[in-house]
C-alpha positions in Angstrom: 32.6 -35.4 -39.8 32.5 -37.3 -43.3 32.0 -34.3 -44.9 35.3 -33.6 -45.5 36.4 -36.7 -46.8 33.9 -36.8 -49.5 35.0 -33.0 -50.6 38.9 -34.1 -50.9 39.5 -34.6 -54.5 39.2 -38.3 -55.6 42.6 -39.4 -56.8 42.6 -40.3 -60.8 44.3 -42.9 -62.7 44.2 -43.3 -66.1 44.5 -47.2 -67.1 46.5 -47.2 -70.8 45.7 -50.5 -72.5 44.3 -51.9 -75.2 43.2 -55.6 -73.2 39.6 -54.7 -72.2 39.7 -57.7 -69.6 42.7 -55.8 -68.2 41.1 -52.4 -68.5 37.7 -53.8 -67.0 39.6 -55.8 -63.7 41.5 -52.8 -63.2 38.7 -50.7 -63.1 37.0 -52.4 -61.2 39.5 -52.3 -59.0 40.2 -49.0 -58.0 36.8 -47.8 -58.1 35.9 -49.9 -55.2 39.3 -48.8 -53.4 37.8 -45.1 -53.9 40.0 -43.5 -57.3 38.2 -41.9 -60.2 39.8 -43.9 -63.2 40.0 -42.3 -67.0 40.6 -45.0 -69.5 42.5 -44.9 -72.6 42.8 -48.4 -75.3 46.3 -47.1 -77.2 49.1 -45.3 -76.7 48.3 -41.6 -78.9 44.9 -42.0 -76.6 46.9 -42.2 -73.4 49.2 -39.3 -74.3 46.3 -36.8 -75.0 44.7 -38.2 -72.0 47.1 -37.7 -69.7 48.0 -34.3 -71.2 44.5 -33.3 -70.2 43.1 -34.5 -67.7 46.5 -34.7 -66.0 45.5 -37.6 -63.8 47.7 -38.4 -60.7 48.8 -41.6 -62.1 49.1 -43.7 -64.9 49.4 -47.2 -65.5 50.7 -47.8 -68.7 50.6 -51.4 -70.9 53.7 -51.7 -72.8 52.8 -53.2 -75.9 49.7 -51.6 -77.8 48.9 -50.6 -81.0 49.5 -47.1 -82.3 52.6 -46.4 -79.7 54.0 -48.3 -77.5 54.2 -47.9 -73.8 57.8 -47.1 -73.8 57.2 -44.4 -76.3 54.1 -42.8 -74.3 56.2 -43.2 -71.2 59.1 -41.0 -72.9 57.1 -38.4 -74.1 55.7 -38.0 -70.7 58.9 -37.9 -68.8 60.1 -34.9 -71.2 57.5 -32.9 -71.4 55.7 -32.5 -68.0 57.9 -30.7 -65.5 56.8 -32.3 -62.9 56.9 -36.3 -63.7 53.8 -38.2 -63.4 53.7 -41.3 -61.4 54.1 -44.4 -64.1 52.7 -48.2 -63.0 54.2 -50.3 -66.5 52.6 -53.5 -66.6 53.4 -55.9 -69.2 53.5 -59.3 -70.3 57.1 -59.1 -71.5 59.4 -61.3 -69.3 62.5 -59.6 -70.8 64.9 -58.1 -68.6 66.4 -55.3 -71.0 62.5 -54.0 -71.2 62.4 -53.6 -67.5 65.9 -51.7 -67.2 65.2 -49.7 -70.3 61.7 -48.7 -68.3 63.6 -48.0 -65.1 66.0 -45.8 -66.8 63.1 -43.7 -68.2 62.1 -43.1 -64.9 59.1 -45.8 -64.5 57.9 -45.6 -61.1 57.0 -49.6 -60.5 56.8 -52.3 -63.4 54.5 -55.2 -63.1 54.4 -58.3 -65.0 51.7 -60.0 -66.6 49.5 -62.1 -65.0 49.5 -60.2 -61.9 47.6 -59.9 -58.7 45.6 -57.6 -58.7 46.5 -57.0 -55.1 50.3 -56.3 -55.9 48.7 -53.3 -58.1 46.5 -52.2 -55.8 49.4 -51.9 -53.1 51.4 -50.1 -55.8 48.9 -47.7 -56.4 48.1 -47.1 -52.9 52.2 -46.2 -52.0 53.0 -44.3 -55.0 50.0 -42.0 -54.0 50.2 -42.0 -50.4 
């Protein structure tokens, strides 16, 4: 009966940030809730990532060295035809950040510190 459960592709998410505390309690995370996670520490990484593994999510740290999360989130909203489903989480408490990441199309933006329940239930819905 379990049989095909374990057969169904595991869903992946690439984590896109350069904290490794983040990275690692993210990780963490989602493994034990059953995703396969890919795991990329700047922006230029992410992008290439994402262009080839083509995970089914990403969850994307605004500020990081190299490119920012905006720019990686821009780039990936004009060139994959079908959009990828975006988590931003950042430590910015600005307001223009968060409507400038809506208007690119982010799919839910978290602040920094979080719980790591309120990503996990973020996660879960976008990929239901």
């Amino acid at each position: 009966m379990d049989e095909a459960k374990t057969e169904a592709k595991r869903q992946r998410v690439l984590i896109v940030d350069d904290d490794q505390e983040i990275v690692e309690s993210v990780r963490f995370a989602l493994e034990a809730n059953d995703f396969d996670v890919l795991i990329a520490r700047d922006g230029n990484q992410g992008l290439a990532m994402a262009e080839k593994e083509d995970p089914d999510l990403v969850i994307l740290d605004m500020m990081m060295p190299k490119r920012s999360g905006f720019l990686v989130l821009e780039k990936l909203r004009r060139t994959r035809p079908v959009p990828l489903r975006v988590i931003m989480i950042t430590a910015n408490e600005g307001s223009r950040h968060k409507a400038y990441a809506e208007m690119l199309g982010v799919d839910d933006y978290i602040r920094k510190p979080f719980a790591m329940d309120r990503l996990m239930e973020s996660v879960k819905r976008l990929l239901a």
